[in-house]
C-alpha positions in Angstrom: -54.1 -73.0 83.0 -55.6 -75.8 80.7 -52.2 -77.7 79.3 -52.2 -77.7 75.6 -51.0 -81.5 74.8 -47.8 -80.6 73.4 -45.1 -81.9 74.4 -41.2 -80.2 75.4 -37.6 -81.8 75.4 -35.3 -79.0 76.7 -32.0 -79.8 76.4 -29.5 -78.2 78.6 -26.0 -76.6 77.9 -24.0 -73.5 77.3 -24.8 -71.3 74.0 -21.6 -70.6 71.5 -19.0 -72.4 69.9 -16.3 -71.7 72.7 -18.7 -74.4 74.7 -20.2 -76.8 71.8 -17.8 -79.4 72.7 -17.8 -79.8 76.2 -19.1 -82.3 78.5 -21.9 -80.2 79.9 -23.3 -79.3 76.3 -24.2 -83.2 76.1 -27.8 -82.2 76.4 -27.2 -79.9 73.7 -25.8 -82.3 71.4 -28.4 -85.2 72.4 -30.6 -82.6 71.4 -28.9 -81.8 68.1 -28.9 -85.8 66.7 -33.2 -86.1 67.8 -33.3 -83.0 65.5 -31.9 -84.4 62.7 -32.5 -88.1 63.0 -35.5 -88.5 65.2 -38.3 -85.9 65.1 -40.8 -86.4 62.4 -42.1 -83.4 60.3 -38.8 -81.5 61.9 -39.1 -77.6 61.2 -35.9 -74.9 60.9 -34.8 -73.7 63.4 -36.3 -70.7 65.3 -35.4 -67.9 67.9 -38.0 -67.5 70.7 -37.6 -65.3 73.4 -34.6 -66.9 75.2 -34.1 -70.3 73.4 -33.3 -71.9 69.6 -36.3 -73.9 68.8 -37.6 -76.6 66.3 -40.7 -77.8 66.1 -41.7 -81.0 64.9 -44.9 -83.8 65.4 -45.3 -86.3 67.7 -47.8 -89.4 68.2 -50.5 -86.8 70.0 -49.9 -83.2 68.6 -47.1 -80.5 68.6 -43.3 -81.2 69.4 -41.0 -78.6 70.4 -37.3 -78.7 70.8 -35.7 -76.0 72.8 -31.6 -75.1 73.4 -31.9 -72.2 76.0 -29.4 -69.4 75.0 -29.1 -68.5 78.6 -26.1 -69.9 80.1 -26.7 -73.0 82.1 -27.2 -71.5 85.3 -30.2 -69.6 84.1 -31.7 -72.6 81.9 -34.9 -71.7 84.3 -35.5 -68.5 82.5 -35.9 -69.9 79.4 -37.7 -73.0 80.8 -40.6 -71.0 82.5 -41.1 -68.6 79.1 -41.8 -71.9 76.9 -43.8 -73.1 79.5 -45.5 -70.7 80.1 -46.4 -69.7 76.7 -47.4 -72.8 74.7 -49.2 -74.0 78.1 -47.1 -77.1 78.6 -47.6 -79.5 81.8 -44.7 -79.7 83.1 -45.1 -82.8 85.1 -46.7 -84.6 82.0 -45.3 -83.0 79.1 -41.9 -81.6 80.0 -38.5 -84.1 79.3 -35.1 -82.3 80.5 -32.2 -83.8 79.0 -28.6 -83.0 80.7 -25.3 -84.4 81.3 -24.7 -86.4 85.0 -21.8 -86.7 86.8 -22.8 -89.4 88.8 -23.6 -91.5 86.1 -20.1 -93.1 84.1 -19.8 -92.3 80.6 -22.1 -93.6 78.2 -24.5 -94.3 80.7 -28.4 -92.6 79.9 -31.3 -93.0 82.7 -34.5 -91.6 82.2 -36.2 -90.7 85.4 -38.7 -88.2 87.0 -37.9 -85.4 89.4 -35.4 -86.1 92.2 -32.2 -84.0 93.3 -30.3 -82.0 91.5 -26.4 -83.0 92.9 -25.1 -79.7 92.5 -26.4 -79.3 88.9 -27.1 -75.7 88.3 -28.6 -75.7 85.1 -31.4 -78.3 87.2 -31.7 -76.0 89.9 -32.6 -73.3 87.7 -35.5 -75.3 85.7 -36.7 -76.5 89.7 -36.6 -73.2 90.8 -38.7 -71.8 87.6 -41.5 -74.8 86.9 -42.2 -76.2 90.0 -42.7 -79.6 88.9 -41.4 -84.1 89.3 -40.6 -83.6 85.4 -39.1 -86.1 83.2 -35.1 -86.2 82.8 -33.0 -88.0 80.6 -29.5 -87.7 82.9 -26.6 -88.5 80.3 -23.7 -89.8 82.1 -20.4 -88.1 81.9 -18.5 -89.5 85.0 -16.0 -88.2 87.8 -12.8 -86.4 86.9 -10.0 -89.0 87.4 -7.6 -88.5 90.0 -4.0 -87.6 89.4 -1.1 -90.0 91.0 -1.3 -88.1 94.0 -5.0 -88.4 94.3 -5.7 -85.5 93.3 -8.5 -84.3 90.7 -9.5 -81.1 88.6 -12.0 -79.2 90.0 -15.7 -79.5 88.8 -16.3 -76.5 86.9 -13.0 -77.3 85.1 -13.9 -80.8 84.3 -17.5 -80.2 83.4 -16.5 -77.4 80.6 -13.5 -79.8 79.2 -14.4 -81.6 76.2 -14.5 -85.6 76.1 -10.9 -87.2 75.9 -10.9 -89.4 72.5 -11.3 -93.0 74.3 -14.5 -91.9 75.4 -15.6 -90.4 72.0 -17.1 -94.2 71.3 -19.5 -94.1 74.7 -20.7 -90.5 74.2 -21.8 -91.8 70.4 -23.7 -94.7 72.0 -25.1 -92.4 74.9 -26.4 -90.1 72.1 -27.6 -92.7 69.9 -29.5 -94.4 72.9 -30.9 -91.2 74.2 -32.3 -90.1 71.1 -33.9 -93.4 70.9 -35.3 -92.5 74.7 -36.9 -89.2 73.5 -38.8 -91.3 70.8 -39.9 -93.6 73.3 -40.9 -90.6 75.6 -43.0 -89.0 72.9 -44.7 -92.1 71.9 -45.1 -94.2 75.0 -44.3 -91.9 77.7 -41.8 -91.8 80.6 -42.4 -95.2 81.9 -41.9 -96.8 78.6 -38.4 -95.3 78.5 -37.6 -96.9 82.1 -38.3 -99.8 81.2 -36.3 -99.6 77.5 -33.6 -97.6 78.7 -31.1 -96.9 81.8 -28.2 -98.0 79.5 -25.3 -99.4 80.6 -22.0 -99.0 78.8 -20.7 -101.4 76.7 -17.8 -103.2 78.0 -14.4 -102.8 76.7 -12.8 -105.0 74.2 -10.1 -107.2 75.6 -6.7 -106.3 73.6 -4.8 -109.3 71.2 -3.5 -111.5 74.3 -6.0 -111.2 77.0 -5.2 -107.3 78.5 -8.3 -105.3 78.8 -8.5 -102.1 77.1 -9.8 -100.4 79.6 -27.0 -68.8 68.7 -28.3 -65.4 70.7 -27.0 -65.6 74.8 -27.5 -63.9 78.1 -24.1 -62.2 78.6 -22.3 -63.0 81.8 -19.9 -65.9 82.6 -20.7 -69.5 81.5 -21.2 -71.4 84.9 -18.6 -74.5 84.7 -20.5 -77.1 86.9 -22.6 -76.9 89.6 -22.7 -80.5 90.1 -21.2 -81.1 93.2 -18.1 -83.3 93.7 -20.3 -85.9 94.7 -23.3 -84.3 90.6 -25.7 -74.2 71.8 -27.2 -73.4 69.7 -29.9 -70.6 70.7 -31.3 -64.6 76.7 -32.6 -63.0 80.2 -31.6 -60.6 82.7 -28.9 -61.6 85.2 -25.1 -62.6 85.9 -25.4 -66.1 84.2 -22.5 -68.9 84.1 -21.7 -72.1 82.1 -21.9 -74.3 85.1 
């Protein structure tokens, strides 16, 4: 198959408003900000097959945004069908965006290929395009541990939404990964290395010196996958958040 030029940013997550908020639908919202803020020539959105989509225009020819209405563990479905169809090169042309437990919050890395630590949705897109593509990981952190040492289990954690103190990193992750997709479209994924892996900003010290510190695949969302350790817009199977 003769790839097409354009270019894909998938972002990953689980479809409905029960789920909008949480910390796995971070690919989702990074997604939602490009959209608006980001992607010249941005169409409406548009139901096809198993994802929302919008397409837009980028430095060398078509752009498509895609929000797979599969649940996260089945993100592959949808992957392969857009693939598939509008002849994308997946290890050229394909940029994954997703949320990264093994990254603290507000952290964004761009990077190709690599493991998955547990993350189900990236299993899935492996499994159903074979190829090193692009990712833009979006840092969420570890559930913290109780006084007892004890912590919430991943699939809990992972479908919880961001606790108010770290509303002002997730803005900054956003704001820096839509900047990364720019980058991506225009300069490639290299250019992004180099302009991105961003750190978090660190906290302000307190007065006095103290530190402040759309359509779906039915089935169950799949919390995690991510091992302890790592919607907007359906296909056959027992699907989960996770």
């Amino acid at each position: 198959m003769e790839a097409s030029g354009t270019k894909l940013i998938m972002g990953l997550g689980n479809p409905g408003p029960a789920y909008a908020d949480n910390r796995h639908n971070v690919g989702f919202m990074a997604l939602d900000l490009f959209a608006r803020e980001g992607l010249d020539g941005a169409g409406p959105p548009a139901n096809f097959k198993s994802s929302l989509i919008v397409t837009g225009a980028g430095r060398s020819g078509r752009v498509i945004l895609a929000w797979p209405q599969t649940y996260m563990n089945l993100s592959g479905h949808a992957a392969r069908e857009l693939v598939s169809f509008y002849k994308i090169s997946a290890a050229e042309d394909l940029l994954v965006v997703h949320d990264e437990m093994d990254l603290p919050c507000g952290r964004v890395k761009a990077t190709r290929g690599g493991g998955s630590a547990g993350h189900n949705g990236i299993d899935s897109v492996k499994e159903a395009v074979p190829a090193d593509f692009a990712r833009l990981r979006i840092g969420i952190g570890r559930p913290p541990k109780d006084l007892w040492g004890a912590s919430p289990g991943s699939r809990d954690y992972v479908l919880s939404p961001f606790e108010p103190e770290e509303n002002p990193l997730v803005e900054e992750a956003l704001k820096a990964a839509r900047e990364l997709m720019a980058v991506w479209l225009k300069d490639g994924l290299s250019a992004a290395q180099r302009l991105g892996n961003r750190r978090p900003p660190k906290p302000k010290a307190k007065k006095g010196g103290e530190g402040e510190g759309k359509p779906g695949v039915q089935g169950e969302p799949d919390g995690q996958g991510q091992a302890e350790g790592g919607g907007k817009p359906g296909g056959q199977g027992q699907a989960g958040p996770g």
